[in-house]
N, C-alpha and C positions, 0 to 999 in steps of 0.2 A: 833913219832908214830901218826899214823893217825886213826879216827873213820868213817866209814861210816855205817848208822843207817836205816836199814827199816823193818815194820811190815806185819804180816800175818793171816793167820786164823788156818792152815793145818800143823801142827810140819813134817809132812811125807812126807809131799812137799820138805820141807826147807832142811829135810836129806835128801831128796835121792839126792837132786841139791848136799850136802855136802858131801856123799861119793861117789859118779860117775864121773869120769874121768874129765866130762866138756866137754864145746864144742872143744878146742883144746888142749884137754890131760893137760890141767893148773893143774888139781886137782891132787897133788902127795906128796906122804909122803916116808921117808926112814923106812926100817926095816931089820932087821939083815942084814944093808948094804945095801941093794938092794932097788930102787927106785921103788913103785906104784902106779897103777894108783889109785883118789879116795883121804877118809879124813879118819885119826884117831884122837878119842876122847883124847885128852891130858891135858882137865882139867874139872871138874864137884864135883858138890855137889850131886849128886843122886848113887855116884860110877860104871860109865857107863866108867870111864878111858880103853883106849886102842880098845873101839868098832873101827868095823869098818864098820858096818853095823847098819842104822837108824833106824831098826825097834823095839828095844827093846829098849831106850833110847826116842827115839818119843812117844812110846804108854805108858812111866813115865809121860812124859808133857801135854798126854792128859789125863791123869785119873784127873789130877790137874786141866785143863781145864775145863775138863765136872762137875767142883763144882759152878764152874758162868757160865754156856751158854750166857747170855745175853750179856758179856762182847766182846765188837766187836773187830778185830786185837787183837787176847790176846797173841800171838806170837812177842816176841820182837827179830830184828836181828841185831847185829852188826860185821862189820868185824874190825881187827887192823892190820893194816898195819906198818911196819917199814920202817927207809927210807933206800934207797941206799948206805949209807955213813957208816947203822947199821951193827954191827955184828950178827951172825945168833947164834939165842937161842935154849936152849937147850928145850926137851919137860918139865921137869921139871922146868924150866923160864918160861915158857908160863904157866904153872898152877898156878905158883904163881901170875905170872899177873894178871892171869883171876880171883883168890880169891879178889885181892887187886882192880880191877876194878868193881867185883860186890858190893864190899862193899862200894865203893867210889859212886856208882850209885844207888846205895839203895835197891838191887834185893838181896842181898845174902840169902835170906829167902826163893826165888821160886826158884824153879827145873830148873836149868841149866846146859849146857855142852860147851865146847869148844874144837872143831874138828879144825884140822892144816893140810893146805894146803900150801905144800913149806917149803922154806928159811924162808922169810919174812912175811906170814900172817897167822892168824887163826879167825875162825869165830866162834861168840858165840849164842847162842839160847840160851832164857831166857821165859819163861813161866811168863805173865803178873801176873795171879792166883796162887796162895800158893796151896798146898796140903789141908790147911784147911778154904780157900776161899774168902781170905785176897787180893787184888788188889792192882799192884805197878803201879800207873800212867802215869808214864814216863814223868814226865811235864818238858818241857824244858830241856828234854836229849840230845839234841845235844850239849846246851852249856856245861851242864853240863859233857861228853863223852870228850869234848877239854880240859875242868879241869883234868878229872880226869884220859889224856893221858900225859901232861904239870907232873901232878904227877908220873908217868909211867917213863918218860924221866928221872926223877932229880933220881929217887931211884934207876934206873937199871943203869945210866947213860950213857943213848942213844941219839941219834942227834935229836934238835931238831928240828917236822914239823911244817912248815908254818902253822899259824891258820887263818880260816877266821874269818875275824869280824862281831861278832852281837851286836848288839845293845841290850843291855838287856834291860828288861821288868822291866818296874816299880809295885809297886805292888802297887794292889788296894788301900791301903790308902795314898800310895803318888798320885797316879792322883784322888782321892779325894779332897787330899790337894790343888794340885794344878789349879783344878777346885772353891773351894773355893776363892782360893786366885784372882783368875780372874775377878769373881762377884765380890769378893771389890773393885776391882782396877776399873771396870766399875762403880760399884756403886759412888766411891768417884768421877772419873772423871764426873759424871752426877750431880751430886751436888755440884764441883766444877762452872761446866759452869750456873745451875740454881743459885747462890751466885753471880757470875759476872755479869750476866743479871738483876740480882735483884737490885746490889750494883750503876747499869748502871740507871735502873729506879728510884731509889732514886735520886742521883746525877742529872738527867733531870728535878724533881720534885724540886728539889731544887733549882735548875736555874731558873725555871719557875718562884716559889713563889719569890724568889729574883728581876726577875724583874717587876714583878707585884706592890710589892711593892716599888723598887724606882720608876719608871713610873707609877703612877695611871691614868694619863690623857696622853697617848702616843699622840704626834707631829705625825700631820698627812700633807703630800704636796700635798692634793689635797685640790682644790679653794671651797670657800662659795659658795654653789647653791643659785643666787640671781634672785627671780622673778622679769619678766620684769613690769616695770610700766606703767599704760593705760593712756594714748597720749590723752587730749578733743579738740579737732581742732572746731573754729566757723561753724553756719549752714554757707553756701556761696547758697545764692537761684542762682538755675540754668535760664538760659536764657530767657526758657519756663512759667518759675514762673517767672521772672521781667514784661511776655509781657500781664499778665492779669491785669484787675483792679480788684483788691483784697480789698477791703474795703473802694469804694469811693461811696458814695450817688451825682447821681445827682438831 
């Protein structure tokens, strides 16, 4: 079985698309034999059973609506599909479905109907607002629609359909958690690498004082800076001084 799920605003929209023919005469139900075009009501909690016609059944769903206005898409719609391989139910199967599908999905308390189109489908309309003004959220109704068609399958014992995979949603205190845990695992690897760097300056400091103290006068290969020594060489009198007479009396 299969769920396909979309919301609205207009209940009178949604019937009248559910009882009129359709674009290519799709929409048909059997009665005393004879095939019609359009949908009949074949399961509900507001006893709208056997309409065929949306407008008394819609204006159930909006008396219930008009208790929250503010409430946006308060229209819930789902169709259920059987698969090709299914045997075709009876209208009284499909109502029991539809009991056992509302109460799997959490609505069984708002104004609902389910109109049947064909062999193999019927479509439910669910009123978001209670009659006494109470809001069914719909949080994660699609996955929750594949449960509760997987349940459908094993009690009627019907074929079952391929589900897509979703990846469920963690709830907020595990990606709490696991944002916690993240911060520690950063924290510790930060205070890991500041210990390494630390245990690194130590260990250098150590080295250092180590050789300080066996070498206190470190061997050095570069040569003694020796000043040159000053050279006294005799006066030598020049040529010009030999050719004077320099201290003779005559």
């Amino acid at each position: 079985m299969i769920a396909k799920i979309t919301r609205g605003k207009n209940p009178g929209d949604i019937g009248a698309y559910l009882h009129g023919p359709g674009k290519a005469n799709e929409h048909t139900y059997t009665v005393a034999g004879q095939r019609v075009s359009g949908g009949v009501v074949v399961g509900s909690n507001i006893g709208a059973e056997g309409q065929t016609d949306p407008r008394w059944w819609a204006g159930e769903l909006r008396k219930a609506l008009n208790t929250r206005p503010e409430i946006k898409n308060p229209v819930w719609h789902a169709s259920l599909r059987n698969t090709k391989g299914d045997r075709t139910l009876t209208n009284e199967h499909w109502a029991d479905i539809g009991q056992s599908f509302a109460e799997d999905m959490g609505y069984a308390e708002h104004p609902w109907v389910m109109v049947r189109h064909g062999d193999d489908h019927v479509h439910i309309v669910v009123s978001r607002v209670s009659d006494v003004g109470e809001v069914w959220h719909a949080r994660n109704d699609r996955r929750a629609a594949q449960t509760a068609c997987t349940n459908l399958e094993k009690s009627y014992g019907l074929e079952a359909a391929p589900r897509r995979r979703e990846q469920a949603k963690q709830p907020v205190l595990v990606d709490r958690e696991n944002a916690r845990f993240k911060a520690q695992l950063v924290a510790a690897q930060r205070a890991q690498k500041e210990r390494e760097a630390q245990e690194a300056a130590e260990k250098a400091a150590q080295r250092a004082k180590w050789r300080d103290a066996s070498f206190p006068n470190p061997p050095t290969t570069r040569s003694p800076v020796v000043s040159p020594k000053k050279i006294t060489r005799p006066h030598v009198p020049s040529q010009s001084e030999r050719s004077k007479d320099v201290g003779y009396e005559r």
